[in-house]
N, C-alpha and C positions, 0 to 999 in steps of 0.2 A: 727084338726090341727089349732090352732092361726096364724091371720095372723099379720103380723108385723105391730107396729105403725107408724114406718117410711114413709110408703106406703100412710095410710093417711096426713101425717103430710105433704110430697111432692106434693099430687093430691090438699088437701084443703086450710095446713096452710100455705105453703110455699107462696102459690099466694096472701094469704091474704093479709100476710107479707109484699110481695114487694109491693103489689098495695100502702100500705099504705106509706110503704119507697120512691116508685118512688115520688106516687101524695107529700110527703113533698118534695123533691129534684126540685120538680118542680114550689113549693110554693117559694124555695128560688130564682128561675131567671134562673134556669137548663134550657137546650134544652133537647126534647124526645129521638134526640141521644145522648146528654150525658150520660144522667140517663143511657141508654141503656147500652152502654160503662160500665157504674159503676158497672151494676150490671148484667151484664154479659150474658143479654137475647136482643132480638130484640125490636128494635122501633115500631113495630107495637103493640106489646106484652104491650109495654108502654101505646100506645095509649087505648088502650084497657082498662089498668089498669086505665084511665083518666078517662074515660067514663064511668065505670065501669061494663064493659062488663066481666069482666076477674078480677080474684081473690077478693070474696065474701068477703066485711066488714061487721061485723054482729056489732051491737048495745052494743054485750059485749064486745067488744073489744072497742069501740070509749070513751064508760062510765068507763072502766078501767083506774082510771087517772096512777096508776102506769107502766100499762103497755105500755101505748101513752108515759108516762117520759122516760120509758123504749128504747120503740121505737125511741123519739127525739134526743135520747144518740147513738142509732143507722145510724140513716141519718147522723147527724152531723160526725160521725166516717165516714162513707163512702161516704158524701161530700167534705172531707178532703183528702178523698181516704188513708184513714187509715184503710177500714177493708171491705172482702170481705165476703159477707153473704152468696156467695153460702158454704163457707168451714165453717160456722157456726151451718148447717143444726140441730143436736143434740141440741147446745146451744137454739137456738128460741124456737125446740120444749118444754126445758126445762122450757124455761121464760114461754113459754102459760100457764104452768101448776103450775109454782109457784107464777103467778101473777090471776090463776085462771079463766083464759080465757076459758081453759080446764078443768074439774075437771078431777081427778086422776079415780073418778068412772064410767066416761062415758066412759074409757080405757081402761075397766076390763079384755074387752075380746081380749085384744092384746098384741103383747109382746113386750117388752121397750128392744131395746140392755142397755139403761144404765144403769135401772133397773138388769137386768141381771147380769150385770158387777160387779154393786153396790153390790150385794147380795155375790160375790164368796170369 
């Protein structure tokens, strides 16, 4: 049985994701409880993502300049408090894999809802 990609995408990408959202939100003058606030996890969880104890930035994500423009399109929207990422979950996982953070083959063996969706 496949396990879903979702599963990863919440255990690995998700934390990635914010660490990199919070640490920008914090670049601009934010407090650890704001970000906190913004994004809808705990200040400690922040602190963490400061330090980077907590949600793994890998090198192909930072060298991906599309996907950082990507990302600064994203801070800026939920610095604004114009968008909440936890109800984006699908869209991020979409960006990693269109901006190639993910390749589609490293995925093989799990199953996409959108994919699925996309297919019927």
């Amino acid at each position: 049985m496949s396990e879903l990609f979702c599963s990863k995408v919440i255990s690995e990408i998700i934390p990635s994701f914010r660490a990199i959202i919070a640490n920008k939100l914090l670049d601009k003058g934010m407090t650890q409880k704001d970000v906190s606030k913004l994004l809808g996890i705990t200040q400690p969880a922040i602190s963490q993502y400061k330090s980077g104890l907590r949600g793994l930035i890998t090198e192909k994500m930072i060298k991906n300049k599309a996907f950082m423009a990507y990302l600064d399109s994203i801070a800026e929207k939920v610095y604004k408090n114009k968008l909440d990422i936890n109800l984006r979950t699908c869209e991020i996982c979409k960006a990693t894999r269109d901006f190639g953070v993910i390749r589609e083959k490293d995925i093989k063996e799990f199953l996409c809802l959108l994919q699925i969706a996309g297919s019927n």
